[in-house]
C-alpha positions in Angstrom: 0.0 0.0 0.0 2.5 2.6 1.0 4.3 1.7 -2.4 1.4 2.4 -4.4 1.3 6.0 -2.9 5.0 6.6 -3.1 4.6 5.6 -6.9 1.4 8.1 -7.0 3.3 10.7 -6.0 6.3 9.9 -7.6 4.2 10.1 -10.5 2.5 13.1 -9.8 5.8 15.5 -9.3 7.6 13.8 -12.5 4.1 15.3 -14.4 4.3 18.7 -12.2 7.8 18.7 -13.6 6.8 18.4 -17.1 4.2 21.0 -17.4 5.8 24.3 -19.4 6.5 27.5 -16.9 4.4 30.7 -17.8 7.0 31.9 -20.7 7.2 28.6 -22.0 3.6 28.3 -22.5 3.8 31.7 -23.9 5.9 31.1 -26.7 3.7 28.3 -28.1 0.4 30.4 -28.0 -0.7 30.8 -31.5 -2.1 34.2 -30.2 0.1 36.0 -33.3 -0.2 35.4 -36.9 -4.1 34.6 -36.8 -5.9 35.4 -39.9 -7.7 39.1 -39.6 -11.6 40.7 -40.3 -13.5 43.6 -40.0 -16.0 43.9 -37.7 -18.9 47.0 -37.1 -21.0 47.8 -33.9 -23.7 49.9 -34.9 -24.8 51.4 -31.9 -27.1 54.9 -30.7 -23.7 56.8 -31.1 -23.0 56.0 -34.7 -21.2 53.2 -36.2 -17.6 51.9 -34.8 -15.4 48.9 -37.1 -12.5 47.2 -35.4 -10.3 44.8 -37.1 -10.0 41.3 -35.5 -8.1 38.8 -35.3 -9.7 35.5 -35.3 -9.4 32.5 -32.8 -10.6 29.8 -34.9 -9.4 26.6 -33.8 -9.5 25.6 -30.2 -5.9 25.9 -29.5 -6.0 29.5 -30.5 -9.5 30.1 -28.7 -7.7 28.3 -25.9 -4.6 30.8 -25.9 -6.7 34.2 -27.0 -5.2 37.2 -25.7 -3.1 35.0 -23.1 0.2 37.2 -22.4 -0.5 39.8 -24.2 0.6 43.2 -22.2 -1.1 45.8 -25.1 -3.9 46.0 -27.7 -3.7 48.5 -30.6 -6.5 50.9 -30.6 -8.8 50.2 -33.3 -8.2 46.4 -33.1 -9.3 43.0 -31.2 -10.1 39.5 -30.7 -13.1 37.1 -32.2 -14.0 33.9 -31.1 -16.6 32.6 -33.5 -18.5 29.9 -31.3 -19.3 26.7 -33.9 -21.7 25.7 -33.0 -23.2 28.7 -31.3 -23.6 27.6 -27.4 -23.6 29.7 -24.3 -20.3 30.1 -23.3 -18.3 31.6 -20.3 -14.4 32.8 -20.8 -12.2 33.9 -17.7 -8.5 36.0 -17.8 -6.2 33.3 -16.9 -2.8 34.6 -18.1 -4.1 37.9 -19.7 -2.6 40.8 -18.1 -5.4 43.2 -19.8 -8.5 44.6 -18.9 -11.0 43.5 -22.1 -14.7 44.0 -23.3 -15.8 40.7 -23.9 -18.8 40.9 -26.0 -21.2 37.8 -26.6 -22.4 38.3 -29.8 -26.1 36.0 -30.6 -26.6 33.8 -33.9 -29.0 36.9 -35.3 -26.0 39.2 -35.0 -26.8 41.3 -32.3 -25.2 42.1 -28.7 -26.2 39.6 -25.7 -24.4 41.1 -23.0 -20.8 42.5 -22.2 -18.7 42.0 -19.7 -15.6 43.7 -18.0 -13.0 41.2 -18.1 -10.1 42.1 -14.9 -6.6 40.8 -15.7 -5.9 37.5 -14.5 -9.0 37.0 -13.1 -10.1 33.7 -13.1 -13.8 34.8 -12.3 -15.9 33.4 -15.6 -17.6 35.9 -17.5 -21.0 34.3 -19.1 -23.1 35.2 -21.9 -26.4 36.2 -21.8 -27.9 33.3 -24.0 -26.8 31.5 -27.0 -23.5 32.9 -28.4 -22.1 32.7 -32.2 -19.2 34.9 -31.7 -17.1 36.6 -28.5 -15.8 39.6 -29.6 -12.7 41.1 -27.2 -11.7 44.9 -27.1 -9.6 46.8 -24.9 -11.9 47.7 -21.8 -13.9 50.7 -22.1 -14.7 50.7 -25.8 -17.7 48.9 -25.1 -18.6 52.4 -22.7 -16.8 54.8 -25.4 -18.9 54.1 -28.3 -22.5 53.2 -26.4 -22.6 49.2 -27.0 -25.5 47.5 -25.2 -27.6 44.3 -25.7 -29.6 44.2 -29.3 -27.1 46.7 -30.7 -26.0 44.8 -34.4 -22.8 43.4 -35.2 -21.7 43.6 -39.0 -19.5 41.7 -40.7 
């Protein structure tokens, strides 16, 4: 018996061991390179396009803005949810503060949410979700976004 636990954690210190540090797992994010798009809130103010990068596979949806320490004005982050689900995403590893907006299958606004760096606090969407869409925090406030406001592609 006490062999089987030594083993155990034997085990469990050699995998500890083998997990990559922060700056390793850093350096095989695919968060650069991902193919780009224009996206448009149309909102009470007027209308506001970004130009986004796009998480498409889950190893880049997994990664997102992960390490990242600055987002160019004018720019983001979109998630397209196949097939559209509710989701939830937290901050893990992303030292920015981010809009995260949820984005419904009729392209318009669910909900919005402030993400907090590193926060591991998840951040749901208000209903079935085609798309996350992530901009530096406060743009949601600067150009009026709120639920049933369209998104244009």
């Amino acid at each position: 018996m006490k062999s089987s636990i030594r083993t155990q954690f034997a085990l469990f210190i050699l995998a500890t061991l083998a997990l990559p540090s922060a700056p390793a797992r850093a350096a095989t994010c695919p968060n650069t390179g991902l193919r780009t798009a224009r996206v448009a809130f149309e909102t009470a103010k007027g209308r506001f396009a970004y130009k986004v990068e796009i998480a498409a596979t889950p190893d880049q949806q997994a990664c997102g803005m992960m390490f990242r320490d600055r987002i160019a004005p004018g720019t983001g982050m979109a998630f397209p949810m196949l097939p559209p689900r509710a989701t939830g995403f937290w901050m893990e590893n992303t030292p920015l503060a981010l809009d995260l907006i949820y984005v419904s299958p009729v392209g318009r606004v669910l909900n919005v949410q402030r993400g907090q760096p590193y926060s591991r606090n998840v951040l749901n969407s208000a209903g079935v979700t085609a798309e996350v869409i992530e901009l530096a925090a406060g743009e949601a406030e600067r150009i009026g976004l709120k639920p049933g406001d369209r998104v244009r592609r």
